[in-house]
BALOBA-1460 file (C-alpha; in Angstrom, 3 decimals):
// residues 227
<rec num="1" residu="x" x="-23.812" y="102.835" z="-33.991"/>
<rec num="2" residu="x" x="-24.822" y="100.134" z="-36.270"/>
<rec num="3" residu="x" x="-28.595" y="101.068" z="-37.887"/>
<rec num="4" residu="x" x="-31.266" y="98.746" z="-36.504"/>
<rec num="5" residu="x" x="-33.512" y="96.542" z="-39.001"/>
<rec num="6" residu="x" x="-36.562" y="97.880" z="-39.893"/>
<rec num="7" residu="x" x="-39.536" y="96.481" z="-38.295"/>
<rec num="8" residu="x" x="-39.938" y="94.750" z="-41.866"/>
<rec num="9" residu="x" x="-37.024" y="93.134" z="-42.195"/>
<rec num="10" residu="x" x="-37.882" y="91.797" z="-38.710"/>
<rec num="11" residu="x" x="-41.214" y="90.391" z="-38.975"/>
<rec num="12" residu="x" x="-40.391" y="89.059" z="-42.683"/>
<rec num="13" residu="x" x="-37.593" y="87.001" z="-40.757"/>
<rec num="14" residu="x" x="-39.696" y="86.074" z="-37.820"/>
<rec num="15" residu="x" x="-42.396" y="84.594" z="-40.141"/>
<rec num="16" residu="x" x="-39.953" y="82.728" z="-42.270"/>
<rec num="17" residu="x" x="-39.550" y="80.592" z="-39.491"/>
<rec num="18" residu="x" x="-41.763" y="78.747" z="-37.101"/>
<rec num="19" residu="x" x="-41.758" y="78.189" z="-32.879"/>
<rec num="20" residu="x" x="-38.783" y="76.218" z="-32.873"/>
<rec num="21" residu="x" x="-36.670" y="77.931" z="-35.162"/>
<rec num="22" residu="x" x="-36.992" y="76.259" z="-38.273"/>
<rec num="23" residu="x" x="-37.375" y="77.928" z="-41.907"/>
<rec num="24" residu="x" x="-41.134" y="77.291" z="-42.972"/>
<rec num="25" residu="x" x="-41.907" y="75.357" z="-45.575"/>
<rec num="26" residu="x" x="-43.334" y="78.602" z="-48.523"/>
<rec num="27" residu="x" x="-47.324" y="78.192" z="-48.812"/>
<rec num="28" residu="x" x="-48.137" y="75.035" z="-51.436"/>
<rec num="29" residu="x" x="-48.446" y="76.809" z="-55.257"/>
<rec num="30" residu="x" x="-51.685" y="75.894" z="-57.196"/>
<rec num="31" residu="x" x="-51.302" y="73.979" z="-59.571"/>
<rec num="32" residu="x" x="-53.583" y="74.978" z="-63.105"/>
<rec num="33" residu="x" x="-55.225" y="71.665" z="-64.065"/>
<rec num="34" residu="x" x="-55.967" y="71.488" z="-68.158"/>
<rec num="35" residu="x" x="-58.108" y="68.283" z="-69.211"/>
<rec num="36" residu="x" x="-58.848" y="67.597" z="-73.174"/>
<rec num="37" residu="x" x="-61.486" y="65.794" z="-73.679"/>
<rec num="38" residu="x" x="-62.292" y="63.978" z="-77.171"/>
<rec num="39" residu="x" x="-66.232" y="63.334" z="-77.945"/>
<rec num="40" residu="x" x="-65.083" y="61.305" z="-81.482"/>
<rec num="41" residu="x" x="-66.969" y="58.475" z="-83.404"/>
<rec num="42" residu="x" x="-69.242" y="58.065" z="-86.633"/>
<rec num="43" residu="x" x="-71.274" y="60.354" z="-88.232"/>
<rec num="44" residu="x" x="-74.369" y="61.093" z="-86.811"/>
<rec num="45" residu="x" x="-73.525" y="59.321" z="-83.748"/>
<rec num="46" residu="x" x="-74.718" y="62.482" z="-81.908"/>
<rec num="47" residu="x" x="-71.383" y="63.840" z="-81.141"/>
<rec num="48" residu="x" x="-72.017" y="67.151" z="-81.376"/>
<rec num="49" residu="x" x="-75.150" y="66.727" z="-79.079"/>
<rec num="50" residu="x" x="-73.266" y="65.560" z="-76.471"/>
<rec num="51" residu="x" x="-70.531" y="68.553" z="-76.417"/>
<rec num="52" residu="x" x="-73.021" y="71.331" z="-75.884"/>
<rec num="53" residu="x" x="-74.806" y="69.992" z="-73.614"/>
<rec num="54" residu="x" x="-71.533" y="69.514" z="-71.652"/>
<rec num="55" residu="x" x="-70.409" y="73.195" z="-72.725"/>
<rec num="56" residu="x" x="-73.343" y="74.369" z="-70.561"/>
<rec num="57" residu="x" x="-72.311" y="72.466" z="-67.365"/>
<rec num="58" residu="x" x="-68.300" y="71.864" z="-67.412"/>
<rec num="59" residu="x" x="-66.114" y="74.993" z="-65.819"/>
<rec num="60" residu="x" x="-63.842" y="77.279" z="-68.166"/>
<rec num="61" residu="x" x="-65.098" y="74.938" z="-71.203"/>
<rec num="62" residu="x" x="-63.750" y="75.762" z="-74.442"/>
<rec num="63" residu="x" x="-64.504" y="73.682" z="-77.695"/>
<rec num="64" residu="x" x="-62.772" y="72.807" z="-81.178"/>
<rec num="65" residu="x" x="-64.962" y="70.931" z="-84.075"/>
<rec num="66" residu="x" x="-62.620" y="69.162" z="-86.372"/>
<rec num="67" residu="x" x="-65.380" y="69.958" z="-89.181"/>
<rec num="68" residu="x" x="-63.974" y="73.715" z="-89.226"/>
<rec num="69" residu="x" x="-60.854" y="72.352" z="-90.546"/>
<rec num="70" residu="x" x="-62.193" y="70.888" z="-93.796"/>
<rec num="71" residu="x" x="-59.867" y="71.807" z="-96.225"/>
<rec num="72" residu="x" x="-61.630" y="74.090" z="-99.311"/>
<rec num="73" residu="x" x="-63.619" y="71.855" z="-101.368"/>
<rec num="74" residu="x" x="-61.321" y="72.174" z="-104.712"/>
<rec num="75" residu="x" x="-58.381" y="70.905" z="-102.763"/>
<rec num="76" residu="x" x="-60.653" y="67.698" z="-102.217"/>
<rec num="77" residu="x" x="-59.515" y="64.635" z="-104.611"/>
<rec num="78" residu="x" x="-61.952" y="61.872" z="-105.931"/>
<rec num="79" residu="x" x="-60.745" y="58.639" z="-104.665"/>
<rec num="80" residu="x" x="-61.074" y="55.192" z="-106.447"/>
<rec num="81" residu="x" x="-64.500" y="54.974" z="-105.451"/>
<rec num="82" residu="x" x="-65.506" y="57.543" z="-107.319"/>
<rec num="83" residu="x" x="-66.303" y="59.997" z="-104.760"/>
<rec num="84" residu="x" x="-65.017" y="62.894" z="-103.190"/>
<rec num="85" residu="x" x="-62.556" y="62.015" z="-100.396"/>
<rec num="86" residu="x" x="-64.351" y="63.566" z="-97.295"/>
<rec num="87" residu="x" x="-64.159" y="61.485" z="-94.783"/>
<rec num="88" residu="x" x="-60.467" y="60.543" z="-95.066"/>
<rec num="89" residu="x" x="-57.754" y="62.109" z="-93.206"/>
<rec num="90" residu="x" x="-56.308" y="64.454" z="-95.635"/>
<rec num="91" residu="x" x="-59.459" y="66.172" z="-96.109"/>
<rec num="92" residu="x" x="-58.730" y="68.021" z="-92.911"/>
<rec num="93" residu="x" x="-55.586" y="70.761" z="-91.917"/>
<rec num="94" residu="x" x="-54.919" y="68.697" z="-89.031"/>
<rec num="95" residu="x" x="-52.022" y="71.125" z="-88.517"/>
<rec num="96" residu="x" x="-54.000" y="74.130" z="-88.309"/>
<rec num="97" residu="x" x="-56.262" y="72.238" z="-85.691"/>
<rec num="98" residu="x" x="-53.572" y="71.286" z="-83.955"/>
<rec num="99" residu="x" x="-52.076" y="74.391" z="-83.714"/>
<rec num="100" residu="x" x="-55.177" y="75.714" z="-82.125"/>
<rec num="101" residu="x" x="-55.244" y="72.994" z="-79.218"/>
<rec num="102" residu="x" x="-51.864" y="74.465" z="-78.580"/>
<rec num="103" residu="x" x="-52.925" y="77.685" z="-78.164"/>
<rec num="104" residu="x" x="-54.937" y="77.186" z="-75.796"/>
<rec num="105" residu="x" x="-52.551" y="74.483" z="-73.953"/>
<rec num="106" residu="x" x="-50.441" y="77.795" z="-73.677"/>
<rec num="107" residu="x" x="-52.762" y="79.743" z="-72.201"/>
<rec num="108" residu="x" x="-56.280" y="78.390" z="-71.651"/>
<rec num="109" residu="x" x="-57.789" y="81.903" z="-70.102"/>
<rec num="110" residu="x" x="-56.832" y="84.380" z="-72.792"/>
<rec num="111" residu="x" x="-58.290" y="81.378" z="-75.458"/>
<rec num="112" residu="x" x="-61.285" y="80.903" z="-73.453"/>
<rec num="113" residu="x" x="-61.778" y="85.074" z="-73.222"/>
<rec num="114" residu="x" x="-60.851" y="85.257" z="-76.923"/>
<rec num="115" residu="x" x="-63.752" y="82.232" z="-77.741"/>
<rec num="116" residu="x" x="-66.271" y="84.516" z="-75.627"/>
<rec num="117" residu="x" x="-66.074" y="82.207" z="-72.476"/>
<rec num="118" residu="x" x="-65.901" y="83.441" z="-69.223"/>
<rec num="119" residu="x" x="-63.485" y="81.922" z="-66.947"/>
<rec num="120" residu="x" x="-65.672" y="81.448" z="-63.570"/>
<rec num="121" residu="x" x="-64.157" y="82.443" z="-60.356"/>
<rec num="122" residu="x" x="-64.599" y="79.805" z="-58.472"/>
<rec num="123" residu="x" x="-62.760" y="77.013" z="-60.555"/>
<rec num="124" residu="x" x="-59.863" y="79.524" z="-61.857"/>
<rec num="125" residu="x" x="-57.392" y="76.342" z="-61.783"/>
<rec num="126" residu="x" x="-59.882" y="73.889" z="-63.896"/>
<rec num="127" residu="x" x="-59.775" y="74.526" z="-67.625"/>
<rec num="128" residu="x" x="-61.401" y="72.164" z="-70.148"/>
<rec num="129" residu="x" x="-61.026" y="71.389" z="-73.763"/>
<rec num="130" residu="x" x="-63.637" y="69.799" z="-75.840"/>
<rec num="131" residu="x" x="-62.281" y="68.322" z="-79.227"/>
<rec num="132" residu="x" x="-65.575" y="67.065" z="-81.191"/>
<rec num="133" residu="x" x="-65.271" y="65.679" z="-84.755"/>
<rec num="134" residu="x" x="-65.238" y="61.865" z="-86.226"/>
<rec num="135" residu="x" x="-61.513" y="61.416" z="-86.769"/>
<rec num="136" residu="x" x="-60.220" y="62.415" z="-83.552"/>
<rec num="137" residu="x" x="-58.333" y="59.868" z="-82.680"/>
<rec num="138" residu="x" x="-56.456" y="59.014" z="-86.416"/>
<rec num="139" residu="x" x="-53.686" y="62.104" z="-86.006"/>
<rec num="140" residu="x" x="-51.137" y="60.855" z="-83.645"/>
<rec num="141" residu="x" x="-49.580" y="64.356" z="-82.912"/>
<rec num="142" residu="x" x="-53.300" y="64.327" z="-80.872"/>
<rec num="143" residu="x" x="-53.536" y="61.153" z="-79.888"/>
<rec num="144" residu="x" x="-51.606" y="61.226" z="-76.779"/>
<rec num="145" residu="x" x="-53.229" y="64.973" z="-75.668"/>
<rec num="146" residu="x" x="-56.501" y="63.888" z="-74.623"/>
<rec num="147" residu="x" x="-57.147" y="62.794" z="-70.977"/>
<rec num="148" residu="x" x="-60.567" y="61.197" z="-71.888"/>
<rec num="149" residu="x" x="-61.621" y="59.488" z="-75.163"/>
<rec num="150" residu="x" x="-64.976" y="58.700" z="-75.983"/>
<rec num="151" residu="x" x="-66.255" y="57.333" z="-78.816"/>
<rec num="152" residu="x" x="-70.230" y="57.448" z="-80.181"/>
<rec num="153" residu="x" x="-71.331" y="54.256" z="-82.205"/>
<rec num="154" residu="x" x="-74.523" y="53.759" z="-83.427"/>
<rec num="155" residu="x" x="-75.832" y="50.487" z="-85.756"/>
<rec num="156" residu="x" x="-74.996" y="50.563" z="-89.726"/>
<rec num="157" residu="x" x="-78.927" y="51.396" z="-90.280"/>
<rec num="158" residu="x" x="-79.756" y="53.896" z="-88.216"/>
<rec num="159" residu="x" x="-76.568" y="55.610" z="-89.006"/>
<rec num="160" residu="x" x="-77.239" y="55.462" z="-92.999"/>
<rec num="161" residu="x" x="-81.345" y="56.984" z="-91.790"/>
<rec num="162" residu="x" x="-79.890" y="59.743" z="-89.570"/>
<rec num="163" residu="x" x="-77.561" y="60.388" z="-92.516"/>
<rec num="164" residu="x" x="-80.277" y="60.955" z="-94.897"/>
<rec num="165" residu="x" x="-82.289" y="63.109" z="-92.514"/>
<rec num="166" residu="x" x="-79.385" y="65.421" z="-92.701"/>
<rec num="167" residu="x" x="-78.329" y="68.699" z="-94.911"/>
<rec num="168" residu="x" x="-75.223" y="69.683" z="-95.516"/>
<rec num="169" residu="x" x="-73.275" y="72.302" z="-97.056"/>
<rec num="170" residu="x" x="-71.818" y="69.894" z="-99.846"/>
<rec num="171" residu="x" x="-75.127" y="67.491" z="-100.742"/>
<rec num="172" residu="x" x="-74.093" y="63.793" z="-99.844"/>
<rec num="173" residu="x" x="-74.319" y="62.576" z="-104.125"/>
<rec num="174" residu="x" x="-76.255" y="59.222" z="-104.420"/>
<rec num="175" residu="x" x="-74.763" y="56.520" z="-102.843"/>
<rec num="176" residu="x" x="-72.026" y="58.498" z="-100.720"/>
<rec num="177" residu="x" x="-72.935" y="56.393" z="-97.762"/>
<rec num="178" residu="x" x="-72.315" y="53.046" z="-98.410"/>
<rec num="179" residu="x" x="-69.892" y="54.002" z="-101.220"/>
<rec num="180" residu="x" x="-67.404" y="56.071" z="-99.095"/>
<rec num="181" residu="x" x="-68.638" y="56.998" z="-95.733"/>
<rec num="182" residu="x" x="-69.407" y="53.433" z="-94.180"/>
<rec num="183" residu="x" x="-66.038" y="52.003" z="-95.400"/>
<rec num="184" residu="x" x="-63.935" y="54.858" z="-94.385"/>
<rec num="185" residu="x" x="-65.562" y="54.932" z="-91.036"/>
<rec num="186" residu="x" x="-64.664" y="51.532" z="-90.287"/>
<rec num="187" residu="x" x="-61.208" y="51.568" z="-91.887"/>
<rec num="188" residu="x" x="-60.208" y="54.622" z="-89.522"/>
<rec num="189" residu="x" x="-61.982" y="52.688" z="-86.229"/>
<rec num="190" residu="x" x="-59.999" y="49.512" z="-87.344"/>
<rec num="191" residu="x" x="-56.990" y="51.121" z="-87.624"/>
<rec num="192" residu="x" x="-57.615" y="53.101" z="-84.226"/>
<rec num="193" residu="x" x="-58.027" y="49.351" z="-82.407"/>
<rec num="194" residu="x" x="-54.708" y="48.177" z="-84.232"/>
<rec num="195" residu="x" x="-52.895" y="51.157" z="-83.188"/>
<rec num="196" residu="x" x="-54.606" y="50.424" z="-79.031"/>
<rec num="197" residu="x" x="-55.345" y="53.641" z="-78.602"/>
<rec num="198" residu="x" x="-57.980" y="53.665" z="-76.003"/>
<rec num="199" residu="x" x="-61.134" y="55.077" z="-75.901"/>
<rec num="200" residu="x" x="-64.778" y="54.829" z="-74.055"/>
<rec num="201" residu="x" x="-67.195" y="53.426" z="-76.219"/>
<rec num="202" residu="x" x="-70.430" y="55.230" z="-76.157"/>
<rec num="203" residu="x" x="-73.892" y="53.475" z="-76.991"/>
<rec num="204" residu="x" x="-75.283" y="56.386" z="-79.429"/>
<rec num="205" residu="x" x="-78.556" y="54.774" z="-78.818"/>
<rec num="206" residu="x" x="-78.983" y="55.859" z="-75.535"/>
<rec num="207" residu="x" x="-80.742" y="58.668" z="-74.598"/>
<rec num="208" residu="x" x="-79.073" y="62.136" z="-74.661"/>
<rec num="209" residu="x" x="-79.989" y="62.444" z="-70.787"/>
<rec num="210" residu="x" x="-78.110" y="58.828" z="-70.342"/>
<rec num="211" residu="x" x="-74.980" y="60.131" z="-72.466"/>
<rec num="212" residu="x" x="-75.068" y="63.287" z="-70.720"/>
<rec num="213" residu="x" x="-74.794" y="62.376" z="-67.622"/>
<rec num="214" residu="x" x="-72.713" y="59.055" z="-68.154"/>
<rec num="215" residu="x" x="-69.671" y="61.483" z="-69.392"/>
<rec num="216" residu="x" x="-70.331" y="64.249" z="-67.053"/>
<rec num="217" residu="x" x="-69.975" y="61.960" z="-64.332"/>
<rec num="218" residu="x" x="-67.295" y="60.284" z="-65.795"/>
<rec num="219" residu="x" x="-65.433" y="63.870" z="-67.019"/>
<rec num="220" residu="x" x="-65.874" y="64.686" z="-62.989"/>
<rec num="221" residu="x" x="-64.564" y="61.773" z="-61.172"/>
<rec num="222" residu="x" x="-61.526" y="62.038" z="-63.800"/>
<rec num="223" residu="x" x="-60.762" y="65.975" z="-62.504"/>
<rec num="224" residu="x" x="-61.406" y="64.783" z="-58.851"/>
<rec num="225" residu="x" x="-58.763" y="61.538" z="-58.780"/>
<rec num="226" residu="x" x="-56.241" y="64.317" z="-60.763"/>
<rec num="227" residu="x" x="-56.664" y="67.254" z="-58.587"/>
């Protein structure tokens, strides 16, 4: 006599199928949604403003400043203007900061755990990176990672005051701003526009409440039409 399935084997059969007979269709996998935001623009613009106060209020938000990849200051040349080349592109190990984006586009919890952020329970599938620093957008290897761009603009004058309100690690010598900064900033934005990479303009004028909430918004309606 043949031995009879286990009650097991029979109900894992049964359920594989439905009423009439057919094989059932597995249950629908969730799908992990990552979103990198860029908050980029010119100095002083209030960048960095605007990504902690979204840090406070966006689920399983990590963030990455592109100023913490300033290369040491003796590996800094002088350019032809005299000044030390800050604000230009080779200032910064893009490919250590890239490198860290794609650690956590590999695995977004054990980053977040590892950056001290804990992953909330209820939006396990939503993970969000903030890249914040003022030449986001100028390193095509990140160019085409980002699922929002926004970029902070404020007038030449009050950019030059906020400048000088400022302290920084490295003093800003005399004449920094309109000798180096200024021109750099708008070489990199011109060549952003030629290249058409798209971004948000942001009015860095507005009120921290207005910015806030215009990109929150605009950060939510983005994860709703993708999920």
């Amino acid at each position: 006599m043949k031995p009879g399935r286990s009650a097991v084997q029979r109900w894992t059969q049964r359920s594989a199928r439905d009423s009439a007979g057919r094989a059932r269709s597995p249950p629908p996998l969730r799908v992990e949604m990552k979103c990198i935001v860029g908050i980029g623009g010119m100095t002083n613009g209030g960048k960095t403003t605007l990504t902690n106060n979204l840090l406070k209020v966006l689920p399983n938000c990590c963030v990455i400043h592109q100023d913490d990849f300033f290369k040491p200051q003796d590996q800094i040349a002088v350019g032809e203007d005299g000044f030390k080349q800050w604000d230009v592109l080779e200032s910064l190990d893009m490919e250590a900061m890239l490198s860290t984006v794609q650690a956590w586009m590999s695995n977004p919890r054990k980053f977040a755990r590892a950056h001290g952020v804990s992953v909330q329970p209820d939006a396990l599938d939503t993970h969000i990176l903030i890249l914040e620093g003022f030449l986001l957008y100028s390193y095509k290897p990140l160019v085409d990672l980002y699922s929002r761009r926004y970029f902070l603009t404020v007038p030449y004058e009050e950019c030059k005051w906020r400048r000088s309100t400022r302290s920084y690690t490295v003093p800003d010598p005399p004449g920094l701003f309109d000798g180096h900064v200024w021109p750099m900033y708008q070489k990199y934005k011109q060549e952003m526009e030629a290249n058409g990479v798209e971004v948000v303009y942001l009015d860095g004028m507005k009120s921290r409440e207005e910015l806030f909430h215009q990109v929150r918004e605009d950060i939510q309606n983005s994860l709703l039409n993708h999920s």
